[in-house]
ChimeraX commands (.cxc) that place a marker at each C-alpha (Angstrom):
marker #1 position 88.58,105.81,125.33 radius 0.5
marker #1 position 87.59,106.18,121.49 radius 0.5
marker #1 position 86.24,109.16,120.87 radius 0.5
marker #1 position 83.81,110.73,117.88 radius 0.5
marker #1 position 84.79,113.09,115.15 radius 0.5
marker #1 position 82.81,116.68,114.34 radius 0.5
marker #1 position 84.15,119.19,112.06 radius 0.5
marker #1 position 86.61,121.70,113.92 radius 0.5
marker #1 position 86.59,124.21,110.83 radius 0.5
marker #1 position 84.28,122.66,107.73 radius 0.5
marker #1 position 86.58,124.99,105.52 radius 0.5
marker #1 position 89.67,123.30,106.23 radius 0.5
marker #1 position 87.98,119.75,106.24 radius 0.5
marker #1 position 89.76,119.26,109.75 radius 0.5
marker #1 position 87.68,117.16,112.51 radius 0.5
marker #1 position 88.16,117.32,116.17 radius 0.5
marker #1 position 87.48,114.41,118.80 radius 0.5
marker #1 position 84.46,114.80,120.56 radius 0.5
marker #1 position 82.06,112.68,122.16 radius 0.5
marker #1 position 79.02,112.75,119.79 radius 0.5
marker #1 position 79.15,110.89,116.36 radius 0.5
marker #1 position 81.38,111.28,113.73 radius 0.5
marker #1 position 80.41,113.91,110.85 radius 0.5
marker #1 position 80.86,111.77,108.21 radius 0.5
marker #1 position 80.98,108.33,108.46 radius 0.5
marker #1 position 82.78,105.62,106.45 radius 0.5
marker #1 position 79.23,104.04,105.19 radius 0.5
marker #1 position 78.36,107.37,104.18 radius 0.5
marker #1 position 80.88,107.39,101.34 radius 0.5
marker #1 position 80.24,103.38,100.14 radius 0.5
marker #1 position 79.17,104.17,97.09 radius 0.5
marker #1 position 81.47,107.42,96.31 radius 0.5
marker #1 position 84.38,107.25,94.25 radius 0.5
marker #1 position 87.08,105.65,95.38 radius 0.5
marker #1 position 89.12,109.26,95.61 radius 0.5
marker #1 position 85.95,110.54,97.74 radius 0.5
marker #1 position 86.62,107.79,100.30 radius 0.5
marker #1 position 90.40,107.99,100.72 radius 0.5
marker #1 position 89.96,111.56,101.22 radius 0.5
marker #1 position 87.27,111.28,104.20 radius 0.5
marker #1 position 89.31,108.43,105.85 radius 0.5
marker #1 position 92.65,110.64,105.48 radius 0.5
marker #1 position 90.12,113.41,106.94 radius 0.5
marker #1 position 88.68,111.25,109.96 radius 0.5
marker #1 position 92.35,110.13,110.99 radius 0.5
marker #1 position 93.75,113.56,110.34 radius 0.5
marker #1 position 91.06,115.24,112.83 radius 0.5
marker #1 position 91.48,112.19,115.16 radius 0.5
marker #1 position 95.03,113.39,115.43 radius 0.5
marker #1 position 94.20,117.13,115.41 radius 0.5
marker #1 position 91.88,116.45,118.44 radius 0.5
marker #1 position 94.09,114.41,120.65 radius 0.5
marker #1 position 95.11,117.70,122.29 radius 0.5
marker #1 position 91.92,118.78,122.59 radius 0.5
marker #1 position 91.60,119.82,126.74 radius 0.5
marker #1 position 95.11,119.21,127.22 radius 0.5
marker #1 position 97.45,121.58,128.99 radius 0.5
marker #1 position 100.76,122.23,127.30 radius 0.5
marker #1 position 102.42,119.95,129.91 radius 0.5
marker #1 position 100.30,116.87,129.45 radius 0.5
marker #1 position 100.80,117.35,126.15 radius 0.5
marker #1 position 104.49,117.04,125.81 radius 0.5
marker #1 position 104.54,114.67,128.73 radius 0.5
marker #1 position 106.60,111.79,127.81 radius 0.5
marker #1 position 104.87,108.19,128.86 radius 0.5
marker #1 position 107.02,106.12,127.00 radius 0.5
marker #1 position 110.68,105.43,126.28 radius 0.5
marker #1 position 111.06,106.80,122.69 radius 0.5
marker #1 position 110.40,110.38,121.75 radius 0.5
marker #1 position 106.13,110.14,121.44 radius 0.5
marker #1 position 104.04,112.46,123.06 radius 0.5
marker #1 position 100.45,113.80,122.06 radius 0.5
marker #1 position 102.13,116.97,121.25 radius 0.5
marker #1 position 105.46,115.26,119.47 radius 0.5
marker #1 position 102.31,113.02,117.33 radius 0.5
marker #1 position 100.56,115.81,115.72 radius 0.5
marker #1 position 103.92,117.42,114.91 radius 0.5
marker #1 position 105.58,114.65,113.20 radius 0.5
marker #1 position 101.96,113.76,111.65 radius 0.5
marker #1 position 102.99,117.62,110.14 radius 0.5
marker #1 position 106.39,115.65,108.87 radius 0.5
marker #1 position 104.16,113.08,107.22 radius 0.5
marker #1 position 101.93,114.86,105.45 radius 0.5
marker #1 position 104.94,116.90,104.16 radius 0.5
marker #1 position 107.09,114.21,103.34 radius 0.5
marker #1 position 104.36,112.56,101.03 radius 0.5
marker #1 position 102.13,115.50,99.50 radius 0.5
marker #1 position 105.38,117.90,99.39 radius 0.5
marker #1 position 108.31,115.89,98.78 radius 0.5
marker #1 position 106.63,112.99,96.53 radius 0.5
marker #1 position 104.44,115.12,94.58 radius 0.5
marker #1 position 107.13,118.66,93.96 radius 0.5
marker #1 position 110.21,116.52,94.11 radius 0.5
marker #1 position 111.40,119.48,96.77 radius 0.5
marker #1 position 114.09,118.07,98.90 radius 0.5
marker #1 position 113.44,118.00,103.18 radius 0.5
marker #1 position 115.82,120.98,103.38 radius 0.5
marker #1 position 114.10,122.89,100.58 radius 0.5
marker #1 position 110.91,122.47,102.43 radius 0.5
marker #1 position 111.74,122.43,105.85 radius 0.5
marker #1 position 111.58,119.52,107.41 radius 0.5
marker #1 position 113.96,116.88,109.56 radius 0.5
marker #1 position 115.83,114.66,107.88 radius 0.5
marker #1 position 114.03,111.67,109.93 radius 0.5
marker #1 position 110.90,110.36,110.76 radius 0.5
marker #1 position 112.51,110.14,114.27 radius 0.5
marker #1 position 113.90,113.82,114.65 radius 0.5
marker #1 position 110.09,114.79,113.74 radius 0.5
marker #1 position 108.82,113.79,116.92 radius 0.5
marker #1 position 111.58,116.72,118.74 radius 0.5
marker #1 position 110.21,119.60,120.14 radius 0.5
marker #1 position 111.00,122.60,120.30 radius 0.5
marker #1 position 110.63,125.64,123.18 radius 0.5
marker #1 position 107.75,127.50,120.58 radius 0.5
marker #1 position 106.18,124.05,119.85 radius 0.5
marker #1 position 102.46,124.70,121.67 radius 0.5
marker #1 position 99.48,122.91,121.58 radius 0.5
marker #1 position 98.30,126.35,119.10 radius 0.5
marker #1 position 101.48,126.36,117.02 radius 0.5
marker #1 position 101.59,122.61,116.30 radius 0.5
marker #1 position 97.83,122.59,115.47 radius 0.5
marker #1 position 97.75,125.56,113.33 radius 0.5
marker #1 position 100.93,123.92,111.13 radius 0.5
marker #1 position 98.96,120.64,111.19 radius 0.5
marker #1 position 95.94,122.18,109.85 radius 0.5
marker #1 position 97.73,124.54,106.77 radius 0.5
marker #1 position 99.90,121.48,106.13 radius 0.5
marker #1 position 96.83,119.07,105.51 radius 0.5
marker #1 position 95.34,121.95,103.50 radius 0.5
marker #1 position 98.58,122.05,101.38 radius 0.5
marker #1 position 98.49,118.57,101.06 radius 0.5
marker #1 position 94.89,118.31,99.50 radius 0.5
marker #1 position 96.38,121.70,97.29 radius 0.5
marker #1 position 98.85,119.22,96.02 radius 0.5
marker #1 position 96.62,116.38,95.30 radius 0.5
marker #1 position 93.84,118.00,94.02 radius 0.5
marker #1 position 94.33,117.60,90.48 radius 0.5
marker #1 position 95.73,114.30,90.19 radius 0.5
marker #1 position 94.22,111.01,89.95 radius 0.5
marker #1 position 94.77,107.86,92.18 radius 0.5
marker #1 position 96.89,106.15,89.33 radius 0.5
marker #1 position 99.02,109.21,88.60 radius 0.5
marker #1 position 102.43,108.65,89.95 radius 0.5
marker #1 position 104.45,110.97,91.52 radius 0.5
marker #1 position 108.28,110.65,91.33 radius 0.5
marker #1 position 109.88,112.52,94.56 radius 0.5
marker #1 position 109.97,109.50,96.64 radius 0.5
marker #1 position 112.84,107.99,97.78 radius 0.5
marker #1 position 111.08,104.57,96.68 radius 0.5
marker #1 position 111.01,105.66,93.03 radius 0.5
marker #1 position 107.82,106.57,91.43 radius 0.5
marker #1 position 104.67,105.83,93.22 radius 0.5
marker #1 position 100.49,105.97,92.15 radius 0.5
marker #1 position 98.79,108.44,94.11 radius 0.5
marker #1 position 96.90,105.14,95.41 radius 0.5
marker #1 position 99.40,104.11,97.48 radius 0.5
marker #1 position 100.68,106.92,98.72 radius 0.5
marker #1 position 96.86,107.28,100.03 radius 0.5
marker #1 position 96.95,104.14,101.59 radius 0.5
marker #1 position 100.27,104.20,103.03 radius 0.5
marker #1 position 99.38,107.90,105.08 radius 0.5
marker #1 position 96.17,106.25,105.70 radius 0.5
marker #1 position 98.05,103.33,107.89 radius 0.5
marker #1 position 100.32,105.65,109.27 radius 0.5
marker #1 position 97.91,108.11,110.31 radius 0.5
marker #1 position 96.06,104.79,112.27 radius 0.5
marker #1 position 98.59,103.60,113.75 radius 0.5
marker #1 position 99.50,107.22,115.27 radius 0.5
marker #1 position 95.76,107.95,116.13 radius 0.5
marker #1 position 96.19,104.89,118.40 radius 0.5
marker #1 position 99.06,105.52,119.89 radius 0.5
marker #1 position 97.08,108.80,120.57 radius 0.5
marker #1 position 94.43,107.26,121.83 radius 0.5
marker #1 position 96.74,105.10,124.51 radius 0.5
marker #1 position 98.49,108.06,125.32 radius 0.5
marker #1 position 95.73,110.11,125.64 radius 0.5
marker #1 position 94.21,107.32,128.16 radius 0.5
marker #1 position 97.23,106.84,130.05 radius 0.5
marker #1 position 96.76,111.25,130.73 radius 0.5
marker #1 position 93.00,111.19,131.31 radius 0.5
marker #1 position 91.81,108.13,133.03 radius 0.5
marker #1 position 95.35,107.42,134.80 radius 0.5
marker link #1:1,2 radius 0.2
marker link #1:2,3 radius 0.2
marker link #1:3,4 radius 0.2
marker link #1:4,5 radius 0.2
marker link #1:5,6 radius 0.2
marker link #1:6,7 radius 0.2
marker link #1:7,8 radius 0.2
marker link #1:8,9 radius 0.2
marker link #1:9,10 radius 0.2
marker link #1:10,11 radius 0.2
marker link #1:11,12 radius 0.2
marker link #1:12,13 radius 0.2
marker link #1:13,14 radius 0.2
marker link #1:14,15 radius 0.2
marker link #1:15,16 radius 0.2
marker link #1:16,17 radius 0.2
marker link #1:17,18 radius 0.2
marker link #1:18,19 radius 0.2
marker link #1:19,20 radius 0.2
marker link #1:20,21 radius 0.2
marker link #1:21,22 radius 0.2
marker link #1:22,23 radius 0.2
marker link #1:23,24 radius 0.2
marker link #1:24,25 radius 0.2
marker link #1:25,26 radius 0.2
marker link #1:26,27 radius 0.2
marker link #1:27,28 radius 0.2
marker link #1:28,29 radius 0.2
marker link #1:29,30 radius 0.2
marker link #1:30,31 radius 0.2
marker link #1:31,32 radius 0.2
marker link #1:32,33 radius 0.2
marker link #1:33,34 radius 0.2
marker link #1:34,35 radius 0.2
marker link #1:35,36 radius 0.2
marker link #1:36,37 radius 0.2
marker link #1:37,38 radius 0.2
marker link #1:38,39 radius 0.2
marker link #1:39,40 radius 0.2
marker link #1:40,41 radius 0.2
marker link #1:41,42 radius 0.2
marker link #1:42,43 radius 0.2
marker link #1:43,44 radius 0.2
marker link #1:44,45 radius 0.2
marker link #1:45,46 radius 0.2
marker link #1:46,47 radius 0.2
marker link #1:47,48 radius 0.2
marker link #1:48,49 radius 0.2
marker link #1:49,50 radius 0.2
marker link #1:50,51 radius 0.2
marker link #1:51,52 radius 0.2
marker link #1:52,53 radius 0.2
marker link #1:53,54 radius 0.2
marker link #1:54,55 radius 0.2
marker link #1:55,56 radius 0.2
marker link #1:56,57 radius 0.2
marker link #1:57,58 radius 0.2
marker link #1:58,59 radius 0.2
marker link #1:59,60 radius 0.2
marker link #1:60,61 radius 0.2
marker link #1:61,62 radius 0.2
marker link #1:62,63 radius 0.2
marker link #1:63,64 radius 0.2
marker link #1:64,65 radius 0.2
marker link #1:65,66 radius 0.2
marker link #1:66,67 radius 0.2
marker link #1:67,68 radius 0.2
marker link #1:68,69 radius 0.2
marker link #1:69,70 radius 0.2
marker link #1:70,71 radius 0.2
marker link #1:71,72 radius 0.2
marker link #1:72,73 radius 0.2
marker link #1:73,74 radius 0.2
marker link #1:74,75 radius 0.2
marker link #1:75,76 radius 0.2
marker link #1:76,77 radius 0.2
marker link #1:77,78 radius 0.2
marker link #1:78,79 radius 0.2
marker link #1:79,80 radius 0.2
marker link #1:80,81 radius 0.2
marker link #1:81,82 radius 0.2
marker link #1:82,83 radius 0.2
marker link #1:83,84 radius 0.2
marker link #1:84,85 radius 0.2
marker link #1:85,86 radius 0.2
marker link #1:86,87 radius 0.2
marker link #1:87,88 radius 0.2
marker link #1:88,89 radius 0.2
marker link #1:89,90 radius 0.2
marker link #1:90,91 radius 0.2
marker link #1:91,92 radius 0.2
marker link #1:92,93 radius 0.2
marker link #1:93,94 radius 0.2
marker link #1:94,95 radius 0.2
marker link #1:95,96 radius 0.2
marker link #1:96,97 radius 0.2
marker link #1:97,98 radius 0.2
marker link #1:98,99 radius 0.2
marker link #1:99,100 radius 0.2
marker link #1:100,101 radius 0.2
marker link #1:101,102 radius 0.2
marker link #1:102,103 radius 0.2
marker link #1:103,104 radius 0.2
marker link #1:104,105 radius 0.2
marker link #1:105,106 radius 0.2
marker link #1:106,107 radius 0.2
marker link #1:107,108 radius 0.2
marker link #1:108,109 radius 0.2
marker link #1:109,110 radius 0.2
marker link #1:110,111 radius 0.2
marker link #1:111,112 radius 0.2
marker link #1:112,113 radius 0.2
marker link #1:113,114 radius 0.2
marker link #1:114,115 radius 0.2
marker link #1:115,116 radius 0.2
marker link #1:116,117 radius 0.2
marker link #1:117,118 radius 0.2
marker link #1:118,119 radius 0.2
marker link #1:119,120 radius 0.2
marker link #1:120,121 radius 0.2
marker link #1:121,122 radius 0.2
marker link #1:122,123 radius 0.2
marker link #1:123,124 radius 0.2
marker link #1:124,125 radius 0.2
marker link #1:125,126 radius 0.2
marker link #1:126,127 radius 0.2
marker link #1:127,128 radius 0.2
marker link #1:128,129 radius 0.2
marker link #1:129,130 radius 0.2
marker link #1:130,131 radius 0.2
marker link #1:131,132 radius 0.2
marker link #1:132,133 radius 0.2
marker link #1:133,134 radius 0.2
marker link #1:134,135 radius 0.2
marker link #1:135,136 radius 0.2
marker link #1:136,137 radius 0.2
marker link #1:137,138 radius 0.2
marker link #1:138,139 radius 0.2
marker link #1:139,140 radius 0.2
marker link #1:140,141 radius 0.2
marker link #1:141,142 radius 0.2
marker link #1:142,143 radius 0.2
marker link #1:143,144 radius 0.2
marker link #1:144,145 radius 0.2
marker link #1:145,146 radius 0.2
marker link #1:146,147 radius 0.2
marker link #1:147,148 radius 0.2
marker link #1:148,149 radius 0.2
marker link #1:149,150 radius 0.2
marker link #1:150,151 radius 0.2
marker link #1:151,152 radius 0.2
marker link #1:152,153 radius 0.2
marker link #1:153,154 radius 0.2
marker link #1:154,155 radius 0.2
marker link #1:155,156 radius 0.2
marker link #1:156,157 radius 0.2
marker link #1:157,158 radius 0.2
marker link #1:158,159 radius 0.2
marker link #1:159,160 radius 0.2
marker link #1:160,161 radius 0.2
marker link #1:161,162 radius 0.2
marker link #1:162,163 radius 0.2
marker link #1:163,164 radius 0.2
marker link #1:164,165 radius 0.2
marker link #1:165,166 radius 0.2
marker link #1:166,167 radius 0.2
marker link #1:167,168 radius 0.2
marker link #1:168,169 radius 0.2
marker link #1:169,170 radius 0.2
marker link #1:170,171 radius 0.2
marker link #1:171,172 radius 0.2
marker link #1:172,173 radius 0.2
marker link #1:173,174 radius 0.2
marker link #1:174,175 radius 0.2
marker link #1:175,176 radius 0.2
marker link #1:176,177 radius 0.2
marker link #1:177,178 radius 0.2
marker link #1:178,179 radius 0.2
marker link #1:179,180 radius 0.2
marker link #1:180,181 radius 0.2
marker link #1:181,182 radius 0.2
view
């Protein structure tokens, strides 16, 4: 059950799933600047993720439907971790300890007794704020040098949240079915 994207809070750039059209839409940005349309398709999958929850009670949302440690609640918290890990990390160079974070992708997806639905989505939102902070005045082919995989263009580091923040939005969008529909 796919669902449309409208702005949650225009300020923060953060969309929520809803059933009416998205509020921007890919052909919208064709002929923007490349930069323009990474940012609204990091946008679009961010909200996607940010509005998973959106109806849920705190039990569906940690409700585990799989073996491995993914829940709606666990996906927006490690999507936290990823936008950390990439727009923190890569860009300052700051080590995981120094900024807070797991270790491991995996150990992102834990949750904790104060993890809510209103916690979780209030970090998600500040962190992708931070994150466009941190990118704001580079360019697509500056590199940044606080990955693990040696120095990187802002490009790929784009693209590479981009896929990871699609792949999560649907596993979100199975788990989310598997809650809803039964």
């Amino acid at each position: 059950m796919r669902i449309g994207l409208l702005p949650l809070d225009e300020s923060l750039g953060i969309l929520s799933c809803m059933s009416s059209l998205p509020a921007t839409f890919a052909e919208d940005v064709i002929d923007q600047p490349a930069r323009v349309q990474f940012e609204v398709f990091l946008d679009e999958h961010r909200g996607a993720l940010h509005g998973c929850l959106d109806g849920l009670t705190e039990e569906q949302a940690r409700r585990s439907l799989v073996p491995s440690r993914t829940t709606l609640l666990g996906l927006v918290k490690h999507a936290v971790f990823v936008e950390k890990v990439w727009f923190d990390e890569a860009v300052t160079c700051r080590s995981r300890t120094d900024i807070g974070i797991p270790t491991t992708p995996d150990e992102s997806f834990v949750l904790e007794d104060d993890d809510t639905i209103a916690t979780v989505r209030r970090a998600h939102r500040e962190t992708c704020e931070s994150s466009r902070r941190a990118t704001s005045s580079l360019g697509l082919d500056d590199v940044i040098h606080g990955n693990r995989r040696g120095p990187l263009p802002l490009r790929w580091v784009y693209l590479h949240v981009l896929r990871e923040l699609a792949q999560h939005c649907g596993h979100a969008d199975i788990l989310r079915e598997q809650l809803i529909d039964g």
